[in-house]
Structures are given as C-alpha cells and as structure tokens.
Backbone as XML, in Angstrom:
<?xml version="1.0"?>
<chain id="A" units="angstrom">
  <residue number="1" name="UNK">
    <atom name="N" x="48.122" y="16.937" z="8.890"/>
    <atom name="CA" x="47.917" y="18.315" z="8.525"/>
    <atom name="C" x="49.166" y="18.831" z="7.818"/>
  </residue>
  <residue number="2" name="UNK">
    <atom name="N" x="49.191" y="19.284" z="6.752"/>
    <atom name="CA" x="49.720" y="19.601" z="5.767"/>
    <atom name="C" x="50.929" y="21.289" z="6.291"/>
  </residue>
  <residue number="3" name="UNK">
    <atom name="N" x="51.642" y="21.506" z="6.234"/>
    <atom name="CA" x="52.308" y="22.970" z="6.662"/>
    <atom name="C" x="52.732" y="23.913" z="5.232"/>
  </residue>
  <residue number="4" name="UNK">
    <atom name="N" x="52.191" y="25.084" z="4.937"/>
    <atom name="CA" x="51.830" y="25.448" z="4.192"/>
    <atom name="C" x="53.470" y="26.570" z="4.172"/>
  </residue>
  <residue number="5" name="UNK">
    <atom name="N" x="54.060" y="26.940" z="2.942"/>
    <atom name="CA" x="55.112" y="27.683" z="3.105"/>
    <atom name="C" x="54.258" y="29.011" z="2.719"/>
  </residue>
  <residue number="6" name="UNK">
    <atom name="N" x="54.560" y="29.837" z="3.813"/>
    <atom name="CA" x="54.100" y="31.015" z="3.987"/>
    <atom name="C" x="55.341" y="32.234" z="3.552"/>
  </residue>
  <residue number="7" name="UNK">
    <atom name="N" x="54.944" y="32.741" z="2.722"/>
    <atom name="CA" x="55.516" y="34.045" z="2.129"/>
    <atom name="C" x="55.326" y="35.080" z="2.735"/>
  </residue>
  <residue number="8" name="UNK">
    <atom name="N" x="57.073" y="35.652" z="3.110"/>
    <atom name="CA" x="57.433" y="36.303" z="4.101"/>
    <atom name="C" x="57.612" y="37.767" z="3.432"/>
  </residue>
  <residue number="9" name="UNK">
    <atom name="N" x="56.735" y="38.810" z="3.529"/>
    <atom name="CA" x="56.492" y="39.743" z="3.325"/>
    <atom name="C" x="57.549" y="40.861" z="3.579"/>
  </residue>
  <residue number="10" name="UNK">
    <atom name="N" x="58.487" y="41.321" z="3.060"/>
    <atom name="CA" x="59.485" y="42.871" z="3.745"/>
    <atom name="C" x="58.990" y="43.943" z="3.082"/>
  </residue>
  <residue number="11" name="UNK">
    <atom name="N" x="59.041" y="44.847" z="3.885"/>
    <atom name="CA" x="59.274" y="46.528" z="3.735"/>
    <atom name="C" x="60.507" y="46.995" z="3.959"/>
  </residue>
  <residue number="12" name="UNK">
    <atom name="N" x="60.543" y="48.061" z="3.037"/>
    <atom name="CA" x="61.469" y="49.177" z="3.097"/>
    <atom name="C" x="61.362" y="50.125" z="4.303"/>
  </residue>
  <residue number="13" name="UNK">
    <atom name="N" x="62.416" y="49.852" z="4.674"/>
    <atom name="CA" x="62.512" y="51.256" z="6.325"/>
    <atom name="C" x="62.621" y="52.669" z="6.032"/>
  </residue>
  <residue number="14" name="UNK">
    <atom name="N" x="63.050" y="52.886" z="4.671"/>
    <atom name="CA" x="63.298" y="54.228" z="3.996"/>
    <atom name="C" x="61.901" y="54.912" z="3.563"/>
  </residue>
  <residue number="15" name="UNK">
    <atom name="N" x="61.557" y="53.995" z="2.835"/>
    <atom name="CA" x="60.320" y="54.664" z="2.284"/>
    <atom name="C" x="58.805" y="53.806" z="2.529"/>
  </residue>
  <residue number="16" name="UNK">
    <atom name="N" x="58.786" y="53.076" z="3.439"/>
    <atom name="CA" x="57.974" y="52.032" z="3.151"/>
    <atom name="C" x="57.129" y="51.265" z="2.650"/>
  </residue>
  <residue number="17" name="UNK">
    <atom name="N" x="57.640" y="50.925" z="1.246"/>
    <atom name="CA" x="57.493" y="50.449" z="-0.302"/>
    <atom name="C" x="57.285" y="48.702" z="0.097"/>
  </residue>
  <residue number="18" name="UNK">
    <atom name="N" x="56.229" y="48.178" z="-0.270"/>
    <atom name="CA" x="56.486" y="47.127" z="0.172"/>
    <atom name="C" x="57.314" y="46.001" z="-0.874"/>
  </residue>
  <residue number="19" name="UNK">
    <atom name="N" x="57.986" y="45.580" z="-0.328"/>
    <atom name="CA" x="59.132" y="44.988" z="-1.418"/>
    <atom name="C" x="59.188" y="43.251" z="-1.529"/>
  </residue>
  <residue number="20" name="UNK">
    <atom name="N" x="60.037" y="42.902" z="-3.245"/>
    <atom name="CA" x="59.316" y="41.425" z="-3.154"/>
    <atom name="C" x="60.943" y="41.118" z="-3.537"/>
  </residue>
  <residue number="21" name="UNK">
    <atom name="N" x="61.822" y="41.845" z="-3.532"/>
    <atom name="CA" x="63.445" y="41.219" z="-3.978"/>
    <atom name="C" x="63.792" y="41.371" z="-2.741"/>
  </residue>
  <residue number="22" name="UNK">
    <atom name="N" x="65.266" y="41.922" z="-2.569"/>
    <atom name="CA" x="65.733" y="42.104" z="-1.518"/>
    <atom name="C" x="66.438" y="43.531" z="-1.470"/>
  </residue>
  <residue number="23" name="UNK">
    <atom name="N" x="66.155" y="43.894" z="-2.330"/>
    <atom name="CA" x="66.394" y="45.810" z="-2.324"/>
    <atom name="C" x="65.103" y="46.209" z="-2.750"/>
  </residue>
  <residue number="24" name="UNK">
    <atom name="N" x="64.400" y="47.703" z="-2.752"/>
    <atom name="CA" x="63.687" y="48.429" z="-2.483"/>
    <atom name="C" x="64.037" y="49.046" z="-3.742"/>
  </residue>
  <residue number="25" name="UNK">
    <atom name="N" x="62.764" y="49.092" z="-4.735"/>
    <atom name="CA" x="62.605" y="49.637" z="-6.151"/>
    <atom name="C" x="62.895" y="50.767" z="-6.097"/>
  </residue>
  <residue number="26" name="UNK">
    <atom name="N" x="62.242" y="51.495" z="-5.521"/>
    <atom name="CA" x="62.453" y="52.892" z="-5.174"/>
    <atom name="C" x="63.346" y="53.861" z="-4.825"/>
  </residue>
  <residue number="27" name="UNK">
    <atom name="N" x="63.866" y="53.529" z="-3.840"/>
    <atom name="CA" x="65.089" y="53.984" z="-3.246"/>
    <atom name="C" x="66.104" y="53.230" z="-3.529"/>
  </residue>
  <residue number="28" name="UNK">
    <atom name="N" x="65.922" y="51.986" z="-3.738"/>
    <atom name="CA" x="67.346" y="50.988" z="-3.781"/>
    <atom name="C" x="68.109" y="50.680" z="-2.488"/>
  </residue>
  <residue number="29" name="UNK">
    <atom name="N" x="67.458" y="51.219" z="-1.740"/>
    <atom name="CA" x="68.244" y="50.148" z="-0.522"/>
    <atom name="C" x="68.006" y="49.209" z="-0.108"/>
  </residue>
  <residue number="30" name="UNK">
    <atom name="N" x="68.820" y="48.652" z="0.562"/>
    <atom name="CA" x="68.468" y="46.415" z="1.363"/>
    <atom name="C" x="67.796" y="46.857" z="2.808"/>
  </residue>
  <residue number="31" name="UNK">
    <atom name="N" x="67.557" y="48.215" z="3.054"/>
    <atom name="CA" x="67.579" y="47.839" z="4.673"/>
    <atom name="C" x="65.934" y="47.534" z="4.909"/>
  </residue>
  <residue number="32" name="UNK">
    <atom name="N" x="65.970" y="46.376" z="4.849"/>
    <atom name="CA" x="64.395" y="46.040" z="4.804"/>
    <atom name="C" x="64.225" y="45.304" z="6.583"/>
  </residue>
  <residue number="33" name="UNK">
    <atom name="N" x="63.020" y="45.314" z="6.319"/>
    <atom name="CA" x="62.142" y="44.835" z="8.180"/>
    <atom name="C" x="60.890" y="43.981" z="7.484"/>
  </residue>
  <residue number="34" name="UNK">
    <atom name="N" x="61.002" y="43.089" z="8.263"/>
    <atom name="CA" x="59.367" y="41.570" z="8.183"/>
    <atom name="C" x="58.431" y="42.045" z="9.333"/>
  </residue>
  <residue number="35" name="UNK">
    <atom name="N" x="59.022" y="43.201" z="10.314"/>
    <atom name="CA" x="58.294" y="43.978" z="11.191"/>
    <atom name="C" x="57.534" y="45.255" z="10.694"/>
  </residue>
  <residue number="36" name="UNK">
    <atom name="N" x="56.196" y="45.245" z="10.495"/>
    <atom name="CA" x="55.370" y="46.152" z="9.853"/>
    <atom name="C" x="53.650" y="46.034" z="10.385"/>
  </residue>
  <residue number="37" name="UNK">
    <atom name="N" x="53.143" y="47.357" z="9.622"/>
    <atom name="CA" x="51.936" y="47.431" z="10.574"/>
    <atom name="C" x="51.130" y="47.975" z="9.499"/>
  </residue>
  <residue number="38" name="UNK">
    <atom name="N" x="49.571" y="47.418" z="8.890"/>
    <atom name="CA" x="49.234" y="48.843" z="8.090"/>
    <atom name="C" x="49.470" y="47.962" z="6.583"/>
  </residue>
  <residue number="39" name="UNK">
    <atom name="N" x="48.510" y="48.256" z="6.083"/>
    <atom name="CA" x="48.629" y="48.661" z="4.434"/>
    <atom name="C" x="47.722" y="49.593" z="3.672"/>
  </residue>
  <residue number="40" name="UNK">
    <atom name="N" x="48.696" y="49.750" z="2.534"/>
    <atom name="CA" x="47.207" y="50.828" z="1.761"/>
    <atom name="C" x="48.143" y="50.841" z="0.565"/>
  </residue>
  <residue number="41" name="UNK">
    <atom name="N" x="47.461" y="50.808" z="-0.419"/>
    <atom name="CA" x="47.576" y="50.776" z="-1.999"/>
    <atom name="C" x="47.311" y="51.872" z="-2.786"/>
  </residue>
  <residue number="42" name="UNK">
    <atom name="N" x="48.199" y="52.386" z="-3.330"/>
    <atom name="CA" x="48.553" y="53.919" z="-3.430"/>
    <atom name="C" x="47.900" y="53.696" z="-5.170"/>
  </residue>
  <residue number="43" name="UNK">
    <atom name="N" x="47.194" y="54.433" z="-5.992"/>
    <atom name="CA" x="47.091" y="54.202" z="-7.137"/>
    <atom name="C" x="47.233" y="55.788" z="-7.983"/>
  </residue>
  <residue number="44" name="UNK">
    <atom name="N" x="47.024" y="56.459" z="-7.158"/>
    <atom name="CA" x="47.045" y="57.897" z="-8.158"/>
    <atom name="C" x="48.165" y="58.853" z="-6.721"/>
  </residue>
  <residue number="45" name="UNK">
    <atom name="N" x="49.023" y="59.045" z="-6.387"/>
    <atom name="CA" x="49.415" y="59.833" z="-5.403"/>
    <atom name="C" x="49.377" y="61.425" z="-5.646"/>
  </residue>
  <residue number="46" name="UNK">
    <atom name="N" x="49.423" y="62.009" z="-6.665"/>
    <atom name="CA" x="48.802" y="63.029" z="-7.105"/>
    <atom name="C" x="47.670" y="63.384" z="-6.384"/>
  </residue>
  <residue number="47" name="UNK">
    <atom name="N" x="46.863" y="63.019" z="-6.352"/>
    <atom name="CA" x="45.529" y="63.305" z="-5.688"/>
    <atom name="C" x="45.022" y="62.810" z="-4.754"/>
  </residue>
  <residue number="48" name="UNK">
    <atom name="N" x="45.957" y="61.825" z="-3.768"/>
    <atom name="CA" x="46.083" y="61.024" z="-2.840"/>
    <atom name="C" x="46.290" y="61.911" z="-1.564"/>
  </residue>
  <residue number="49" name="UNK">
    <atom name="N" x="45.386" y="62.714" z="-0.572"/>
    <atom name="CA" x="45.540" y="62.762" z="0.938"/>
    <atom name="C" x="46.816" y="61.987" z="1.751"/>
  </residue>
  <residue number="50" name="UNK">
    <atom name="N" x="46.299" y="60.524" z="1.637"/>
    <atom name="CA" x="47.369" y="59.828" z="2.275"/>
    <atom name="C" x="48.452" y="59.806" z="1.733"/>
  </residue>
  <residue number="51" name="UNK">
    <atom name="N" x="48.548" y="59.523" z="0.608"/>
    <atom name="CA" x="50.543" y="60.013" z="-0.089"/>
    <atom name="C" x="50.878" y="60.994" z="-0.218"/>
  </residue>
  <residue number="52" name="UNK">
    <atom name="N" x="50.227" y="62.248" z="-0.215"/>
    <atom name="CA" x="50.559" y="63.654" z="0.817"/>
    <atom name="C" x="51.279" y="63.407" z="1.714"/>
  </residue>
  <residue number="53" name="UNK">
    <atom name="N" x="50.775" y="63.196" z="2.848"/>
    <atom name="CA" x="50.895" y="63.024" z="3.955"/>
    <atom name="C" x="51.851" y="62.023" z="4.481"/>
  </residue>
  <residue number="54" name="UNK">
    <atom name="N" x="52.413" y="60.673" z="3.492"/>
    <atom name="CA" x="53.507" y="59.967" z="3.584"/>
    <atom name="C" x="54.560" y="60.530" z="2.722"/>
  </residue>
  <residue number="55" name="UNK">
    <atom name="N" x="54.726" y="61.128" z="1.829"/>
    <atom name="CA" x="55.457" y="61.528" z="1.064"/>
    <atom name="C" x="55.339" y="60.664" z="0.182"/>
  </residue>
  <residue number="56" name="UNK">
    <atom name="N" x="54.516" y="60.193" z="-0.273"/>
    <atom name="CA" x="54.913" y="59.159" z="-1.488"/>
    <atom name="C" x="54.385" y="59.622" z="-3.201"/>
  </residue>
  <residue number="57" name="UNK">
    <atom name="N" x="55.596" y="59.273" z="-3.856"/>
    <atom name="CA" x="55.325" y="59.973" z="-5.181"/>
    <atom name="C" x="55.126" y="59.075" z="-6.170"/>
  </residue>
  <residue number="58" name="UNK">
    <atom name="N" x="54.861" y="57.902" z="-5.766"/>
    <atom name="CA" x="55.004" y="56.576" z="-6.722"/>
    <atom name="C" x="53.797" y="55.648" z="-6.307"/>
  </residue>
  <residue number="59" name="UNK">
    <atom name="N" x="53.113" y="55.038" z="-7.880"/>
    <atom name="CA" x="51.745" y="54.300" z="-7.283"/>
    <atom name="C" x="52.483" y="52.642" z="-6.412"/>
  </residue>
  <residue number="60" name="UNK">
    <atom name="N" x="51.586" y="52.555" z="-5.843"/>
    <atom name="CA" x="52.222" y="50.891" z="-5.374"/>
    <atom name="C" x="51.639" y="50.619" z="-3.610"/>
  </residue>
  <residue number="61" name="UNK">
    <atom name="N" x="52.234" y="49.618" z="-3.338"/>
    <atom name="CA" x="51.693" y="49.001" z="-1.915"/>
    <atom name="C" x="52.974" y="49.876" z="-0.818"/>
  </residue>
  <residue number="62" name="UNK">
    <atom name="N" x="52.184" y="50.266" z="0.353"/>
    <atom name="CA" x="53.494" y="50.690" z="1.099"/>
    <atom name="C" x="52.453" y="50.117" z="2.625"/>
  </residue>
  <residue number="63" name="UNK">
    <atom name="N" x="53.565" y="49.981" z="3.400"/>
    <atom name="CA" x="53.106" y="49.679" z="4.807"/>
    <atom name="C" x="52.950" y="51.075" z="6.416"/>
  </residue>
  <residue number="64" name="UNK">
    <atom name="N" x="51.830" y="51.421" z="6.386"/>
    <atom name="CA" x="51.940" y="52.394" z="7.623"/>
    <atom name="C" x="52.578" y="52.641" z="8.420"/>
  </residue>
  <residue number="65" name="UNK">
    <atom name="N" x="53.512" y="51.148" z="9.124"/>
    <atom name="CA" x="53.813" y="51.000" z="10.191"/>
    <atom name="C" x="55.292" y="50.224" z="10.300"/>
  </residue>
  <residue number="66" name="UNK">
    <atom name="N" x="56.561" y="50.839" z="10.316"/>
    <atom name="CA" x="57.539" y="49.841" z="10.014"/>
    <atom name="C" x="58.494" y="50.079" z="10.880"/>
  </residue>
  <residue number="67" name="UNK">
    <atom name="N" x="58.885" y="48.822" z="11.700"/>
    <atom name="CA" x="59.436" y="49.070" z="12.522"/>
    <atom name="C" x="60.986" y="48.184" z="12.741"/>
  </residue>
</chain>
C-alpha cells in the first residue's frame, strides 16, 4: 500500500484566510495554525451575510474555526 503525501493545509489566526505560502496574503503575517474547523468560499463579500459577520472584505477561502 502505497502512502500518499498529504498536503498540509494552514490558516491565518488573524484573519482566517486560508493560506498556501507561509505568510498570509492579506494581512501578511506568519502566525499561521494546521488547527482549524469550517470552510466557506467567500466570492462576492459585499453582499455576503457571512463576510458581514466575519469581517471579511476580500473574495477567497477562509476557515470558521481556528484555533
């Protein structure tokens, strides 16, 4: 059986942007967590309930839950 390299997913603790470098597009900080809960894919935040309600002003992937 074959072991498959699994891609290790971080979020941003600041804004929770889900991130694929090692700083956070958005904010620009490193302080990232592989501990997270939740997704949702933001495409218009303008008219977005839920990015209301997270503060988010930018389209993109963010995680609900980051801990």
């Amino acid at each position: 059986m074959a072991v498959r390299n699994k891609k290790v997913i971080k979020v941003c603790r600041e804004c929770h942007r889900v991130v694929e470098g090692e700083s956070c597009v958005i904010c620009g900080t490193a302080n990232l967590s592989e501990d997270w809960a939740g997704y949702v894919v933001i495409i218009d935040p303008e008219h977005s309930e839920i990015a209301k309600k997270m503060n988010i002003t930018m389209p993109g992937r963010y995680a609900l839950k980051v801990r």
